[in-house]
Backbone bond lengths (Angstrom), bond angles and torsions (degrees), N, CA, C in turn:
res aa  C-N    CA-C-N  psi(-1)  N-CA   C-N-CA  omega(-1)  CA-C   N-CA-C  phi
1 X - - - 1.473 - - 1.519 109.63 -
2 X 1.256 103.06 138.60 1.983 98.03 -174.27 1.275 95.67 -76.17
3 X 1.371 112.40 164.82 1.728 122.75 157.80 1.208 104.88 -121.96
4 X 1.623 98.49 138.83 1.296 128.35 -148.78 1.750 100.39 -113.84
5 X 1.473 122.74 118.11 1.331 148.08 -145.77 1.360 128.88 -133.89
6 X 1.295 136.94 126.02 1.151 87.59 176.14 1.482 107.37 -120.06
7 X 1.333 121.63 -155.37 1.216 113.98 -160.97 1.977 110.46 -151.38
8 X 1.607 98.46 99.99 1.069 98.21 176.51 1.350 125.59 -159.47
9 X 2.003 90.38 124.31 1.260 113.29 178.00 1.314 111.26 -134.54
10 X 1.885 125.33 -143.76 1.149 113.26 170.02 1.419 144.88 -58.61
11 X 0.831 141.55 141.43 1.973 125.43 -168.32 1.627 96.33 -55.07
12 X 1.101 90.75 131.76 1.902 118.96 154.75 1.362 109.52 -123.45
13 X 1.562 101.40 -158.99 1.398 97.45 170.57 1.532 86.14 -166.40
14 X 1.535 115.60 140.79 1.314 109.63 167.21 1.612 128.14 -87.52
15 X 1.928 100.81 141.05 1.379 79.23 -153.06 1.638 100.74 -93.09
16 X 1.425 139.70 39.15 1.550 132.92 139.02 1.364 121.54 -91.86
17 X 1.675 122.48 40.17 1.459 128.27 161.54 1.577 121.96 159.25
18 X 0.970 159.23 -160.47 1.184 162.40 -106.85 1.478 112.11 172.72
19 X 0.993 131.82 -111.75 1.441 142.77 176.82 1.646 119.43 -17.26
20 X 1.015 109.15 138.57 2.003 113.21 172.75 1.649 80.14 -130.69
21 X 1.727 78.43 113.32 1.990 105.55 169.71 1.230 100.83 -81.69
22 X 1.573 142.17 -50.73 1.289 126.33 -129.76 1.713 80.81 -157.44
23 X 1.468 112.75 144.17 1.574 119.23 164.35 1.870 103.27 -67.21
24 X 1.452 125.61 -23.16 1.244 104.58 177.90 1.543 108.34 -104.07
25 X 1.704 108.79 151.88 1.374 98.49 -171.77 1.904 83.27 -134.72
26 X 1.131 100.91 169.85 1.362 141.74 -165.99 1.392 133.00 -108.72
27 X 1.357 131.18 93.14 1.510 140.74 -163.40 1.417 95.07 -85.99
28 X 1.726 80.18 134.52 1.368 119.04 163.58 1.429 110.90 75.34
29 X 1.324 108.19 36.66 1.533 120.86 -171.39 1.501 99.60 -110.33
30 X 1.285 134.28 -38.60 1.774 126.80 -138.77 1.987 88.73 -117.09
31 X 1.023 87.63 140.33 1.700 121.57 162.89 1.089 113.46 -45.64
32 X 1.465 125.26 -43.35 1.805 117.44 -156.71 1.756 107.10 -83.20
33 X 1.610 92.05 142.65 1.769 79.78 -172.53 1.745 96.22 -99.59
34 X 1.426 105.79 54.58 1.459 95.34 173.40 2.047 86.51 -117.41
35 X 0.885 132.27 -33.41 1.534 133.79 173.85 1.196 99.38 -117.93
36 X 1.626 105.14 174.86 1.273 131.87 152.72 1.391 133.07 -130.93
37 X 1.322 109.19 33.75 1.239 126.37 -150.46 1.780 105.50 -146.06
38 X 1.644 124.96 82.53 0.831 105.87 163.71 2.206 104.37 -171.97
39 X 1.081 128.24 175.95 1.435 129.94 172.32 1.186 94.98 -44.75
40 X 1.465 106.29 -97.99 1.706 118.21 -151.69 1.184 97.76 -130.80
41 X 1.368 91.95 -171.31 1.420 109.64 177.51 1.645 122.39 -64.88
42 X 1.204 115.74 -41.88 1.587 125.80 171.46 1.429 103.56 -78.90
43 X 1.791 125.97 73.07 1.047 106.11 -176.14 1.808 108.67 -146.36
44 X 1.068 125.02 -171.53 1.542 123.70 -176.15 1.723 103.25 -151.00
45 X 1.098 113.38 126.21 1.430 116.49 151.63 1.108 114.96 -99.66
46 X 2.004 109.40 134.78 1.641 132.71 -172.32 1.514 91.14 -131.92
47 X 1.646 73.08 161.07 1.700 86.52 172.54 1.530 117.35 -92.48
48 X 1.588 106.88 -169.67 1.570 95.22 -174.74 1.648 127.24 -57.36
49 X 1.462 102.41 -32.42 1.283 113.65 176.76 1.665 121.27 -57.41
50 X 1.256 99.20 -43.83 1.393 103.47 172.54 1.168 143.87 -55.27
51 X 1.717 101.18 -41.09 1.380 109.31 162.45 1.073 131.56 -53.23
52 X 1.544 104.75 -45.35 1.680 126.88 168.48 1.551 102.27 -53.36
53 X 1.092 154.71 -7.12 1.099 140.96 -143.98 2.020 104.72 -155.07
54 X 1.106 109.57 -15.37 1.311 102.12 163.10 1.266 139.81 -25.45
55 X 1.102 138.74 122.88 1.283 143.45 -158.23 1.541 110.53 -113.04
56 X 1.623 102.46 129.03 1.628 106.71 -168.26 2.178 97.28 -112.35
57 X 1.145 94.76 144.77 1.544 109.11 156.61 1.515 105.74 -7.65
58 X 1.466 124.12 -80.61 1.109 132.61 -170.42 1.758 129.53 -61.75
59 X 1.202 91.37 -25.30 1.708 113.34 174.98 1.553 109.92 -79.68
60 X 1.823 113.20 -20.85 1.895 114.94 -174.06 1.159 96.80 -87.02
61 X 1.646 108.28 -39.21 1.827 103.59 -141.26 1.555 104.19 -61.83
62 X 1.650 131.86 -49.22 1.392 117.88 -141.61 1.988 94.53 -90.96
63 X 1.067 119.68 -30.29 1.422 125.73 172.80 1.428 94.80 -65.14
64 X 1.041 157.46 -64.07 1.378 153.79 -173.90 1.087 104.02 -45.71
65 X 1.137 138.75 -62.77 1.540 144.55 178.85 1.293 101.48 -36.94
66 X 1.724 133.54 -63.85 1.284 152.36 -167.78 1.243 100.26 -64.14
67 X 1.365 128.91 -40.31 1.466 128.77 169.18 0.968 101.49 -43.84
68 X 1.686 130.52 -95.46 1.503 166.13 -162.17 1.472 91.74 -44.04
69 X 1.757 143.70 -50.22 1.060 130.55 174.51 2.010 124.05 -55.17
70 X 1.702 105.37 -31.40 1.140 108.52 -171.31 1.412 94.83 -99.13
71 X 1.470 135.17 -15.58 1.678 111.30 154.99 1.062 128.17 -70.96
72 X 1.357 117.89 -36.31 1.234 127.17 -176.32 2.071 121.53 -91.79
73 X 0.674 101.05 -10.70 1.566 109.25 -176.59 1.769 109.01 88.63
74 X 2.260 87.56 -112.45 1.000 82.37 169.04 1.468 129.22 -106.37
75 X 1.712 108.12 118.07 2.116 106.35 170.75 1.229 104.20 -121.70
76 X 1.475 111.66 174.83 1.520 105.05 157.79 1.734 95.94 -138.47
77 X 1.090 105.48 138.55 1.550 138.14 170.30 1.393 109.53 -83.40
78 X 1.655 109.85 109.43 1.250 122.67 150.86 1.714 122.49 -90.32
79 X 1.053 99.29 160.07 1.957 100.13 -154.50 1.815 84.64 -105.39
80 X 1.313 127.97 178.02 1.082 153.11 157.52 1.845 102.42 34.71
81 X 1.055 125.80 71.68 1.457 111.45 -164.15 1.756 90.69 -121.78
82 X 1.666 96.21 134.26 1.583 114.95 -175.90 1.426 96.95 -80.98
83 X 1.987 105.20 133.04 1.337 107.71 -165.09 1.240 94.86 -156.77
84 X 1.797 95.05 88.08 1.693 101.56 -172.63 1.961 114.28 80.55
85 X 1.132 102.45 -144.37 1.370 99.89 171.04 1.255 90.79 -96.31
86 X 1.465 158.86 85.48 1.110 153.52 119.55 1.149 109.31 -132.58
87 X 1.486 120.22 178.54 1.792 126.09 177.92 1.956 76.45 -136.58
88 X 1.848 83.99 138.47 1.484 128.52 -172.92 1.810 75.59 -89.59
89 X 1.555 97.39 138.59 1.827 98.54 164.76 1.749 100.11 -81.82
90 X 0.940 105.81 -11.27 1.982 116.53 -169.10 1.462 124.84 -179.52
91 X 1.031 123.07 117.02 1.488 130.56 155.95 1.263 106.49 -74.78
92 X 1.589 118.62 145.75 1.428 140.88 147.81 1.125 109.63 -70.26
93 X 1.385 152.69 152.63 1.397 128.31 114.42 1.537 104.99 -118.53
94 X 1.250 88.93 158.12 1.492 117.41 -171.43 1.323 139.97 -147.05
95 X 1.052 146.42 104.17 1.606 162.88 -143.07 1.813 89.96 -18.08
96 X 1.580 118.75 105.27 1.337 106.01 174.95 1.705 111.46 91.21
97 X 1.125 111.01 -54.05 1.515 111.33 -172.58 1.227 114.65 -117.64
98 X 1.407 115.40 153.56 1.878 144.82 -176.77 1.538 102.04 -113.96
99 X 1.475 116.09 114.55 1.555 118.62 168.84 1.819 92.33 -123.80
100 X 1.439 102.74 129.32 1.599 118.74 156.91 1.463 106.07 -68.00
101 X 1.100 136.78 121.34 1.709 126.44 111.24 1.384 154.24 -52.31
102 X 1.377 125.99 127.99 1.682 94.11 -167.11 2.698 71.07 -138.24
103 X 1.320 69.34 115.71 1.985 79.86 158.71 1.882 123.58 -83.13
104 X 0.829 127.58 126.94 1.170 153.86 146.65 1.216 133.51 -87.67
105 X 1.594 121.81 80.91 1.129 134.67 -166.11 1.585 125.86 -66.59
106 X 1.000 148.15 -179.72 1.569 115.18 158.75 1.540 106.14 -89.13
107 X 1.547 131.96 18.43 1.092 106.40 155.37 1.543 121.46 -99.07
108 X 1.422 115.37 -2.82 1.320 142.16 169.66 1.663 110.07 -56.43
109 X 1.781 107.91 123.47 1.727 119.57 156.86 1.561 110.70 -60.31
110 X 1.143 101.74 -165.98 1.483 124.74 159.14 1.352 112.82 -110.25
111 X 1.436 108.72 -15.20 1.615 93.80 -170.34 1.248 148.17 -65.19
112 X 1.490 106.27 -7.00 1.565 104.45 149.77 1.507 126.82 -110.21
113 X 1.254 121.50 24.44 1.040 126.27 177.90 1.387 126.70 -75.49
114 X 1.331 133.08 -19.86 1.574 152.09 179.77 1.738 108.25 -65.40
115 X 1.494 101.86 -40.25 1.735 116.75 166.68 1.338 106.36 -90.36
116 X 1.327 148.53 -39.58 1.541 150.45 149.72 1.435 92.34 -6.71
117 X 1.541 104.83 -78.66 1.507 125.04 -150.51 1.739 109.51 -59.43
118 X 1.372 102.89 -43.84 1.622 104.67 177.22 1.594 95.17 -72.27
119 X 1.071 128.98 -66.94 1.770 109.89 -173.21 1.848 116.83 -46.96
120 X 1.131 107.22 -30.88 1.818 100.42 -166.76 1.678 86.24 -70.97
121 X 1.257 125.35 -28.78 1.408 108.26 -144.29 1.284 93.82 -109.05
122 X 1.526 141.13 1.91 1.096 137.67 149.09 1.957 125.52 -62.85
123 X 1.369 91.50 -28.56 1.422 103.82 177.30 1.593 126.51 -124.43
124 X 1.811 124.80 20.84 1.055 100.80 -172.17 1.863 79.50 -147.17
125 X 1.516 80.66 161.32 1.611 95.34 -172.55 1.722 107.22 -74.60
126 X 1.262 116.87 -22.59 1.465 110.10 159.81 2.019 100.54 -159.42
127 X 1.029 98.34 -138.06 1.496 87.66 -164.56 1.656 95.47 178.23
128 X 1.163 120.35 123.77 1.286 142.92 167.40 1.507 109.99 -104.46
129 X 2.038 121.64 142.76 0.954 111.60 161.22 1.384 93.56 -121.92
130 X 1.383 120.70 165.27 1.565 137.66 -166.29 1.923 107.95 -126.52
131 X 1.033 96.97 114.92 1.570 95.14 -163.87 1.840 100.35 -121.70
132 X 1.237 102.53 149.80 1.779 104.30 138.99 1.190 121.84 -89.32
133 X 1.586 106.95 171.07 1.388 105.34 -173.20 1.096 127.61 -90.47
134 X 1.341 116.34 8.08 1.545 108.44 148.86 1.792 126.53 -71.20
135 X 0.930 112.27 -14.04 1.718 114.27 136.61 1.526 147.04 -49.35
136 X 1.042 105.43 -41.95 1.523 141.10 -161.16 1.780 101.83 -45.80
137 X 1.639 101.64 -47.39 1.459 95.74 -166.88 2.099 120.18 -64.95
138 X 1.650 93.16 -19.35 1.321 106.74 -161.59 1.533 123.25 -123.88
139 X 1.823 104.04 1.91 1.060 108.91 -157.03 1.660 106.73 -83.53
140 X 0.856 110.65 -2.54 1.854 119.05 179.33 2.030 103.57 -83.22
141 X 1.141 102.13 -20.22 1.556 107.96 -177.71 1.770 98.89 -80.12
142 X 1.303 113.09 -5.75 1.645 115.60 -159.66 1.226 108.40 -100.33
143 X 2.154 121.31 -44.97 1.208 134.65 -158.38 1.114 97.45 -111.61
144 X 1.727 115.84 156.09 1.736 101.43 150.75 1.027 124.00 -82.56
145 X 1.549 119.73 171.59 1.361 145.48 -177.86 1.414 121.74 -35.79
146 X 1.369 108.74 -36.48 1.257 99.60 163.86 1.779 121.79 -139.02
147 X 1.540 88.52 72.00 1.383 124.06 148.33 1.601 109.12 -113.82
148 X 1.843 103.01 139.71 1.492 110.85 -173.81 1.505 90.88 -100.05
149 X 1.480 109.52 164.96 1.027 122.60 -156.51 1.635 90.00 -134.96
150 X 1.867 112.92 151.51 1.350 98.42 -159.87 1.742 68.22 -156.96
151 X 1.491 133.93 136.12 1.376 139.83 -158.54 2.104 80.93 -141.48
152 X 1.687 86.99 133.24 1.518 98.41 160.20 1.171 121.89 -125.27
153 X 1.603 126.39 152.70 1.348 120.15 -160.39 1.602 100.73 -157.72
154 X 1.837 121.07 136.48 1.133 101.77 179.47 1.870 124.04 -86.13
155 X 1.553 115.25 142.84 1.184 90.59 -158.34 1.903 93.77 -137.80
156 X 1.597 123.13 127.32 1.254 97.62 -144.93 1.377 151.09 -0.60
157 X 1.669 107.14 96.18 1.141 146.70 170.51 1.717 98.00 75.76
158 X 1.263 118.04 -22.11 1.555 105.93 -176.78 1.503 114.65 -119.77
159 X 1.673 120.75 167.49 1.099 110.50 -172.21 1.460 105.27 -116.89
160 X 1.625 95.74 149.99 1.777 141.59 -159.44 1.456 110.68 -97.59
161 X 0.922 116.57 137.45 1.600 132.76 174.22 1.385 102.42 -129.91
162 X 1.551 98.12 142.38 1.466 114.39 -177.01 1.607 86.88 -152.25
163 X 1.708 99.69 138.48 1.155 98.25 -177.86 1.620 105.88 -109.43
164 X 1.405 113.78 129.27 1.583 115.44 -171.79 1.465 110.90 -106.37
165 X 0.875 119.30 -8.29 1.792 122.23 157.12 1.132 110.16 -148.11
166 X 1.419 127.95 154.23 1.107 129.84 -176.33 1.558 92.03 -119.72
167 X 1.287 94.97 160.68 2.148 101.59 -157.60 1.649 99.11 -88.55
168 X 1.053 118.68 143.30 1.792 119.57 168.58 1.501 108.87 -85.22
169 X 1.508 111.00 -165.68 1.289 123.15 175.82 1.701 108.37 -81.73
170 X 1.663 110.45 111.40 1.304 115.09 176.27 1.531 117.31 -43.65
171 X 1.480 146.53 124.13 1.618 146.10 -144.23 2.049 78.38 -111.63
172 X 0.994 111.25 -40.15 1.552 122.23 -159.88 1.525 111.47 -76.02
173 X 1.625 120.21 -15.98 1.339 110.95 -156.09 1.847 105.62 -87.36
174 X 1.649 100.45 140.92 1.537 84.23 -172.20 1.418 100.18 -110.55
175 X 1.316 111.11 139.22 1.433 116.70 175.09 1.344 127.03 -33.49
176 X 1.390 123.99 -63.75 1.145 160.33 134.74 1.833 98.95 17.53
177 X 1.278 90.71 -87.37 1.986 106.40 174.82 1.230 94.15 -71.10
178 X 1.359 155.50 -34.52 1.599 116.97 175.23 1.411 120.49 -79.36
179 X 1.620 119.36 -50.08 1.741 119.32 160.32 1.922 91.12 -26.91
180 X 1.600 140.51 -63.68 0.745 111.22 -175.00 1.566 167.98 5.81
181 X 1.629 85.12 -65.83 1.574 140.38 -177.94 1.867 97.68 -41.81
182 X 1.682 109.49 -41.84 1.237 107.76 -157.41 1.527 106.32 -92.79
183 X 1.614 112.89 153.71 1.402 123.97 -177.62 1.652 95.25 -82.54
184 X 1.385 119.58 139.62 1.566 131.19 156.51 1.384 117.92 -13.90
185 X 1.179 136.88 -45.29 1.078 141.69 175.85 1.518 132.45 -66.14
186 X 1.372 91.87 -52.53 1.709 97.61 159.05 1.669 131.56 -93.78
187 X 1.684 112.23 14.86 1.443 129.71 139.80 1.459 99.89 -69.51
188 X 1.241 130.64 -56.89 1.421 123.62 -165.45 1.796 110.44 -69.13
189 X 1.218 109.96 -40.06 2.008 105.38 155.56 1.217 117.47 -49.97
190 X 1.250 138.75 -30.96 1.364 131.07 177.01 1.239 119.02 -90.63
191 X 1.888 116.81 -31.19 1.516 84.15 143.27 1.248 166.96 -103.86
192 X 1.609 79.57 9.40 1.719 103.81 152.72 2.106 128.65 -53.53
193 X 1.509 82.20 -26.31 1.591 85.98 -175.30 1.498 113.09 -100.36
194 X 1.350 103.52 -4.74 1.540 118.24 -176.36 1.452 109.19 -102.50
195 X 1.120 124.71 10.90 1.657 133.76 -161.23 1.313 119.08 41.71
196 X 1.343 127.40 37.39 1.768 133.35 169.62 1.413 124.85 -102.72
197 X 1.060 107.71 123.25 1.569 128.80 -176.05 1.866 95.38 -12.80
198 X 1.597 119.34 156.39 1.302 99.81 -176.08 1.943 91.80 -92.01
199 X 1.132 130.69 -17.70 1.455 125.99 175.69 1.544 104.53 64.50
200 X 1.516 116.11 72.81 1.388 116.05 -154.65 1.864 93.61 -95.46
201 X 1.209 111.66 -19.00 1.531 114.76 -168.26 1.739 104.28 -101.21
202 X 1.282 117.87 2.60 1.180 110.48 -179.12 1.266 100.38 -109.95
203 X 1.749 119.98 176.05 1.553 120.84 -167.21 1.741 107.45 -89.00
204 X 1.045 103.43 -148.77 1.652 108.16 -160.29 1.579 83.36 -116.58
205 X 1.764 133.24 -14.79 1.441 111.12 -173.04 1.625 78.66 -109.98
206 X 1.202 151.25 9.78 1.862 115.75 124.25 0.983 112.02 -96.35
207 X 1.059 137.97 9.66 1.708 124.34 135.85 1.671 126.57 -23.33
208 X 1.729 85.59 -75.64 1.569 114.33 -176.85 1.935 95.89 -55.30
209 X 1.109 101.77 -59.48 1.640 101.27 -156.16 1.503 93.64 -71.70
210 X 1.221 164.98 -20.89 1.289 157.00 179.54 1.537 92.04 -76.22
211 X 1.046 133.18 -65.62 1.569 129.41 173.84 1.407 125.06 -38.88
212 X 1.153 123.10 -22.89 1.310 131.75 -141.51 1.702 72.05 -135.27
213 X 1.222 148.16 6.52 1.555 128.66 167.29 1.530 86.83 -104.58
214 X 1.762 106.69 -60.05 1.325 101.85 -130.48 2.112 90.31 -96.24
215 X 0.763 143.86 18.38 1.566 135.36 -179.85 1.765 80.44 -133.01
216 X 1.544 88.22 140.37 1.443 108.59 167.23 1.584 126.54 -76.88
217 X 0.955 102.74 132.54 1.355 128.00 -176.90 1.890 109.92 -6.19
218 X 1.519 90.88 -60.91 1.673 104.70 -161.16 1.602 108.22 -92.27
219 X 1.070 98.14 6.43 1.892 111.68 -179.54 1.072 92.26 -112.84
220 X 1.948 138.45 -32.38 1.389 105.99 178.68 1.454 124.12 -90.34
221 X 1.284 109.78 -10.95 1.729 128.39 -169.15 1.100 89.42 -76.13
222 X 1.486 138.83 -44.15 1.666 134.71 -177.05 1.276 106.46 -62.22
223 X 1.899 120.67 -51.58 1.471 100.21 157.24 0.990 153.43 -64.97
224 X 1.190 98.23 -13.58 1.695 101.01 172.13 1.463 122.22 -75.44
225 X 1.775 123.13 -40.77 1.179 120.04 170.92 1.903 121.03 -57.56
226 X 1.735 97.05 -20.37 1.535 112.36 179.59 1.398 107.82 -63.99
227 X 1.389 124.55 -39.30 1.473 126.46 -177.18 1.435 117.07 -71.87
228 X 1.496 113.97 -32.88 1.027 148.41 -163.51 1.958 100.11 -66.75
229 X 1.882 94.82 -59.62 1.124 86.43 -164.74 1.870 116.61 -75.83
230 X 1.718 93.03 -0.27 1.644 94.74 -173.68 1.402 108.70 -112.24
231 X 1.310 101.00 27.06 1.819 105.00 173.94 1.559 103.82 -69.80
232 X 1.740 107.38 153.25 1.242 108.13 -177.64 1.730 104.24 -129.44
233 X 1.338 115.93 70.04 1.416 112.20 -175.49 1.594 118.86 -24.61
234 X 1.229 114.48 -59.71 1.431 131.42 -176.92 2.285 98.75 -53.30
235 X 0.989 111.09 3.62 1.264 111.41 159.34 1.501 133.79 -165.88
236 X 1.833 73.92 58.71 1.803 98.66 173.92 1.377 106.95 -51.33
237 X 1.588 114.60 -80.81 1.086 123.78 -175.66 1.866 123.37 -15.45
238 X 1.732 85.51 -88.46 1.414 100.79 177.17 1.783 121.58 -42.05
239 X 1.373 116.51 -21.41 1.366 126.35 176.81 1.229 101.65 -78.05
240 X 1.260 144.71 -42.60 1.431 137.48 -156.02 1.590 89.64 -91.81
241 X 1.787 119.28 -58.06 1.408 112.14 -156.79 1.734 108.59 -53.97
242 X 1.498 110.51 -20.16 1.701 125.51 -167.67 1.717 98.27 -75.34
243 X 1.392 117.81 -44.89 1.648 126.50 178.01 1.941 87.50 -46.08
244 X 1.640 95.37 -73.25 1.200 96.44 -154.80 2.029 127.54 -73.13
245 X 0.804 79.79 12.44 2.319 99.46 172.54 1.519 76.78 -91.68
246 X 1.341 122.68 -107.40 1.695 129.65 176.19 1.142 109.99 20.34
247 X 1.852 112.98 -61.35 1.471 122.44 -167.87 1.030 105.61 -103.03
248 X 1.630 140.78 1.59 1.192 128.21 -178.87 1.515 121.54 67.98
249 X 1.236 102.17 48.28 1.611 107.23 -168.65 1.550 92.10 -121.11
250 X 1.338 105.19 177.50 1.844 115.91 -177.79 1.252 84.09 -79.69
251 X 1.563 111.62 149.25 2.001 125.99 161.68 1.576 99.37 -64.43
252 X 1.762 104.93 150.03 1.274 101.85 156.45 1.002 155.56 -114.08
253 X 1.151 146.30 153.87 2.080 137.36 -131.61 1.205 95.10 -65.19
254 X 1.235 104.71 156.23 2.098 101.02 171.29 1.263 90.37 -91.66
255 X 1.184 107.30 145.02 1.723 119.42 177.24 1.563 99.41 -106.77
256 X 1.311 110.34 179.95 1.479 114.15 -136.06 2.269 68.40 -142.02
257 X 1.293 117.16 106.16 1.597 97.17 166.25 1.448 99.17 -148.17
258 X 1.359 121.62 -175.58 1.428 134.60 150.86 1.144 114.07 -53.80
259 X 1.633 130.82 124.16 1.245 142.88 -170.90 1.645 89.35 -65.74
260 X 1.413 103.07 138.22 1.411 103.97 145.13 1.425 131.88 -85.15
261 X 1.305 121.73 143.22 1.383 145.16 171.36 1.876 109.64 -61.36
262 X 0.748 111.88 155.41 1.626 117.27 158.90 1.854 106.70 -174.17
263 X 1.199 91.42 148.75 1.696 108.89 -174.67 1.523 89.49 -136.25
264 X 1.773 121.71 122.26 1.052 144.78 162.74 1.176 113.76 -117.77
265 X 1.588 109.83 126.84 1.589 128.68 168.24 1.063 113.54 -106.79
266 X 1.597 140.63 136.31 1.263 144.18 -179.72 1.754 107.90 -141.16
């Protein structure tokens, strides 16, 4: 039977994995010949403080926001946003530009992060991940190069953001899936504001692609974050069924989902 120990001194980190699953760890279990002292292989030894101090999902998200509002001025943060086969923990938007977030708590794997990374970067103008620091040592082996990296830590009684990379211009993002992003209705404002036929009998993917030929690049990304920032979740419904009376289309079902969140700075 192993005996179960724990282990505390200065922060290390073991170097066969990342993650601390459990405050108790387990001798003579782990691979790395820098300890011998730990769960598994996906694992981290902290000191006492650390444990005490672990940082969950719920403890980053609303201070993060407050961060990201006082670097950035004005954005607004949408919460839980479907992005591809994944859900974004948060979009930025921002005058012109779309950044994904995806948090990594220290009770958080990696294991879906490899598909995270191909969906954020199909649809966002750059992409931040938000970590604790039980990440910290390895988390650049996880994202690409130009994803910024933003580490949280608690630091009397409240929690700290420090930003350790700042994100570049996404090389991967395809137009295509971000024009996406927008509901039918506010494709049809832009080409109302762009002087283009409203194309009431055609679909919403020549919608996107007529926009995306004929308005330039940096005039439509400004509209798009513009729609973006005056979306009114709380009247999904009624916004689409109003497009579609207009157009003579069937109304559409009220769906039954998780409210979305949003945090707007102006």
């Amino acid at each position: 039977m192993l005996k179960e120990v724990y282990h505390f001194s200065s922060r290390f980190f073991c170097s066969s994995g990342l993650i601390q699953k459990k405050d108790k760890i387990h001798m003579d279990t782990c691979p790395c010949p820098l300890i011998s002292y730990c769960q598994e292989e996906t694992c981290m030894v902290t000191s006492e403080g650390e444990l005490k101090n672990r940082l969950y999902d719920h403890d980053i998200r609303e201070p993060l926001f407050r961060f990201l509002e006082a670097t950035y001025g004005k954005v607004r943060i949408l919460e839980e946003k479907n992005t591809g086969d994944a859900r974004a923990d948060a979009v930025m938007v921002l005058d012109s530009l779309i950044c994904g977030i995806e948090i990594k708590s220290d009770a958080d794997t990696y294991s879906r992060l490899p598909s995270q990374v191909i969906n954020y970067d199909a649809y966002y103008d750059a992409n931040y991940i938000v970590i604790g620091l039980s990440h910290l040592r390895h988390i650049e082996e996880h994202v690409p190069s130009w994803w910024g990296i933003i580490t949280s830590e608690y630091d009397g009684g409240q929690v700290d953001f420090y930003m350790e990379r700042q994100p570049q211009p996404n090389p991967q993002m395809d137009p295509k899936r971000k024009i996406s992003i927008l509901w039918r209705p506010e494709l049809n404002h832009i080409l109302e504001r762009t002087g283009l036929p409203a194309y009431r009998q055609k679909s919403k993917d020549f919608v996107q692609d007529t926009l995306l030929s004929k308005v330039d690049s940096s005039v439509l990304w400004q509209m798009v974050t513009d729609e973006l920032f005056e979306r009114d979740y709380t009247l999904i419904n009624e916004t689409i069924n109003a497009y579609r009376a207009a157009h003579a289309r069937r109304p559409a079902k009220k769906r039954i989902r998780r409210r979305k969140r949003t945090h707007t700075s102006r």
